[in-house]
C-alpha positions in Angstrom: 22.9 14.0 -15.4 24.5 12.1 -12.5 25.7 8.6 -12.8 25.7 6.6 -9.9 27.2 2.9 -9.6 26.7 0.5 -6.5 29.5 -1.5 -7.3 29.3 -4.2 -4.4 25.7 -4.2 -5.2 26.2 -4.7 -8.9 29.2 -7.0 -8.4 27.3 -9.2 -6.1 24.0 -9.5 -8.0 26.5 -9.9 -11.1 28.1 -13.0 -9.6 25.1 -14.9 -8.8 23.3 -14.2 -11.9 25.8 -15.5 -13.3 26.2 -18.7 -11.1 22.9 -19.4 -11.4 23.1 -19.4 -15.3 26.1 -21.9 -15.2 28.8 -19.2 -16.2 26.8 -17.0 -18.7 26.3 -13.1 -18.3 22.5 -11.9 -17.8 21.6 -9.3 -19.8 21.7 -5.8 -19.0 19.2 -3.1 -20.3 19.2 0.7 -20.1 15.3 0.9 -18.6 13.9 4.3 -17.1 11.8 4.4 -13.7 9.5 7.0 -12.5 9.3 7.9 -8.8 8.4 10.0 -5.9 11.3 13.0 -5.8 11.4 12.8 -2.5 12.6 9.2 -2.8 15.2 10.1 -5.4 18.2 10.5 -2.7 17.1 6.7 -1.2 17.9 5.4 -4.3 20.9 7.4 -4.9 22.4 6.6 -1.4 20.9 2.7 -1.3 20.1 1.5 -4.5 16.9 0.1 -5.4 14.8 -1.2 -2.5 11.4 -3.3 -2.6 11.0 -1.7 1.0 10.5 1.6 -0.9 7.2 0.2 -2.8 4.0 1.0 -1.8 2.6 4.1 -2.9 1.1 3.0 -6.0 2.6 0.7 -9.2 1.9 -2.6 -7.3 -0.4 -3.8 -9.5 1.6 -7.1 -10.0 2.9 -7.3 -6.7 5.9 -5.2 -4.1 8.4 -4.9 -6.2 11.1 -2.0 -8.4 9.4 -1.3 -11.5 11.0 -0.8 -15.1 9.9 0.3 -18.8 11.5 0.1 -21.6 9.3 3.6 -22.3 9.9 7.0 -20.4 6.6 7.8 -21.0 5.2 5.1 -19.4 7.7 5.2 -16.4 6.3 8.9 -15.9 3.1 7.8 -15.4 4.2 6.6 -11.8 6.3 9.6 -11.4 4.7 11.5 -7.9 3.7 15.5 -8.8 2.9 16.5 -5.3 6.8 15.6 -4.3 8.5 17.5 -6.8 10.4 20.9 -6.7 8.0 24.0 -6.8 8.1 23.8 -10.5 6.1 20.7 -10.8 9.8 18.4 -11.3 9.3 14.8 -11.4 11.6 12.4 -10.9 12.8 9.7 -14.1 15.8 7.9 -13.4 17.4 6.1 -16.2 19.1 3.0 -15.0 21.5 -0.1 -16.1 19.6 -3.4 -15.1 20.6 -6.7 -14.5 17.6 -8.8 -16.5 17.4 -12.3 -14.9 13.7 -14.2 -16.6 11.2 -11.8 -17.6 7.3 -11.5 -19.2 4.9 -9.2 -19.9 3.1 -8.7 -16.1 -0.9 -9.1 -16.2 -2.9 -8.4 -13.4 -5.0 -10.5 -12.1 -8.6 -11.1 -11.4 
């Protein structure tokens, strides 16, 4: 496993999470996302990027996805980009929560 921390990312997001709660700490969950392998060194260099969304998992709209559940995560994990060994691509990752509900799509 590799962890990697985008401080000035994290610090920044931190700060006006924060400021927008009046002082108080968001939360912060250990969630999993599944992705295309190739995109794996994107994220590693840049973070996570809406601008990377688009394959599929937009159900609810652009945006980074996370579960709670690997399995689930996997689902959205792309087979054709992995190693020659079929290797999909889970990233477990610290998030900052802000608000948050259970995502319906719609008619």
């Amino acid at each position: 496993f590799r962890s990697i921390v985008h401080s000035s990312v994290y610090d920044a997001l931190l700060s006006t999470m924060r400021e927008q709660r009046g002082g108080e700490a968001p939360s912060e969950l250990d969630l999993w996302h599944g992705t295309a392998w190739a995109t794996v060194p994107k994220i590693l260099r840049q973070g996570f990027n809406r601008s990377f969304a688009g394959r599929h998992g937009t159900l609810l709209g652009v945006a980074t996805y996370f579960s709670s559940d690997p399995a689930y995560s996997q689902r959205f994990c792309d087979r054709r980009g992995g190693g020659h060994d079929g290797t999909k691509a889970l990233l477990l990752s610290r998030v900052l929560v802000g608000e948050y509900c259970r995502g319906a799509a719609s008619d």
